[in-house]
N, C-alpha and C positions, 0 to 999 in steps of 0.2 A: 415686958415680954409676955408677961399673962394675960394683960388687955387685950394681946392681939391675938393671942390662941383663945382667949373666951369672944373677941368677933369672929372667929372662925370659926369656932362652934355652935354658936350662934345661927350665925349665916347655915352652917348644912344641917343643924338643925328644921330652920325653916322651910330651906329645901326640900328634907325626906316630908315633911309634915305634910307640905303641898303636893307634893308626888304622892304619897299619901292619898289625899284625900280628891285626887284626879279621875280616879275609876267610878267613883261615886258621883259627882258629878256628870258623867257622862253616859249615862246609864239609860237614855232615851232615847228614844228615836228624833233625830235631825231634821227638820223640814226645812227646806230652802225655797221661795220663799217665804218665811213664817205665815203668811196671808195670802190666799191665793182666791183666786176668781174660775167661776165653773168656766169647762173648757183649756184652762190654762194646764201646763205641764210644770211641773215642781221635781223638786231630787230629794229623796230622803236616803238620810245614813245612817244605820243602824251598828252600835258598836260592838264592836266581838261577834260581827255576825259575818265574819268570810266566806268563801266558799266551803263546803262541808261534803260528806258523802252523799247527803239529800240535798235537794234543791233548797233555797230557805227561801221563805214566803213573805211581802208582806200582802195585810189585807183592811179596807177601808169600805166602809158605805160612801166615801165619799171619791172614791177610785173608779176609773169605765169599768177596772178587773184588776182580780188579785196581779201584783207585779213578783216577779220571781227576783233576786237579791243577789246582785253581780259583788263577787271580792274583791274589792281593794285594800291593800294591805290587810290590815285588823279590822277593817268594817263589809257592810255588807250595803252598798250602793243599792238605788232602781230610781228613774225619771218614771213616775207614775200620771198619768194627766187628771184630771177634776173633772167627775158627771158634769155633763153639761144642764141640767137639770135642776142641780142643785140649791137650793135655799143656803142664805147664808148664813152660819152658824158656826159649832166647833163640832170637829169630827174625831171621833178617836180612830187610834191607827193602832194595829195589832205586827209587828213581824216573828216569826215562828224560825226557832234558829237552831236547828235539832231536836233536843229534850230543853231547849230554852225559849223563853218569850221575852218580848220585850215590847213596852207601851210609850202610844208616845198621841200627839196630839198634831189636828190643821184647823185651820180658821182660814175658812170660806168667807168671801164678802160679797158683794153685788158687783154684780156685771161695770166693768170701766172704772171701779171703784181705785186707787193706786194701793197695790200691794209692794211689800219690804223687799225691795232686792239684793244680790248679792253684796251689796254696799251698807246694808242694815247692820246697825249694832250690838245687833243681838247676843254674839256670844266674843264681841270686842275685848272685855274684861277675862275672859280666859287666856288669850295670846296673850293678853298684862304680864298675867300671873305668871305665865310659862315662860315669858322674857326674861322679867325680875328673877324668876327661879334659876335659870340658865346662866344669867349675867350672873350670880350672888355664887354660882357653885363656881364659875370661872375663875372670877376675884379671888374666893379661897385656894384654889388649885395656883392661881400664880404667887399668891404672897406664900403659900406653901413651899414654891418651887424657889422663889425668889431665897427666904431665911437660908435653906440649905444648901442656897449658892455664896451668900451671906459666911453662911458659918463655917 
């Protein structure tokens, strides 16, 4: 009987640690995607940046113009498009979320070059994590429920 209350604590252990350490993580700005080509149109997500009493900003040298920062949920959306001008390089990204900021980054390639799209795996290993974490709190919550139907 201990074995299995110390796999359960275990288990939500691990849970809180990664819930934990999920805001930290996520503390950039989103680029979809991650590679883009001038002329082309991309979405960035900025988190914790919803709608606000001001408008929230973001801003890029590598943007036609500043994009203003649509809510969704807890983030703050904008489909921005790529100078068309642009040389290919990294471009930092600035959005402005009240009295907060948040940075983040784009990588410009050359023209017809293939950039990452929504199928890229770029942040594949966070759904992992968030799977495993959800499955791991479920497991505990029914062998929880299970013992006390048990007992």
């Amino acid at each position: 009987m201990a074995v299995r209350g110390a796999g359960t604590t275990t288990m939500a252990t691990v849970a809180v640690l990664a819930c934990a350490s999920w805001p930290a993580a996520a503390q950039t700005i989103v680029v979809t995607p991650s590679s883009a080509h001038p002329g082309q149109k991309v979405h960035i997500s900025v988190p914790d940046c919803s709608a606000g009493p001001t408008a929230h900003v973001a801003v890029s040298s590598a943007f036609v113009g500043n994009v203003t920062l649509y809510g969704k949920a807890d983030t703050g959306d904008a489909e921005p498009v790529i100078r068309q001008e642009l040389r290919p390089g990294t471009y930092p990204i600035t959005a402005y979320c009240g009295a907060r900021t948040v940075q983040g980054q784009i990588s410009v390639t050359a023209e017809g070059r293939p950039s990452a799209g929504p199928g890229d795996r770029t942040n594949n290993w966070l759904f992992a994590v968030v799977a495993l974490v959800i499955a791991g709190v479920a497991a505990a919550f029914l062998l929880g429920r299970r013992r006390r139907d048990l007992g």
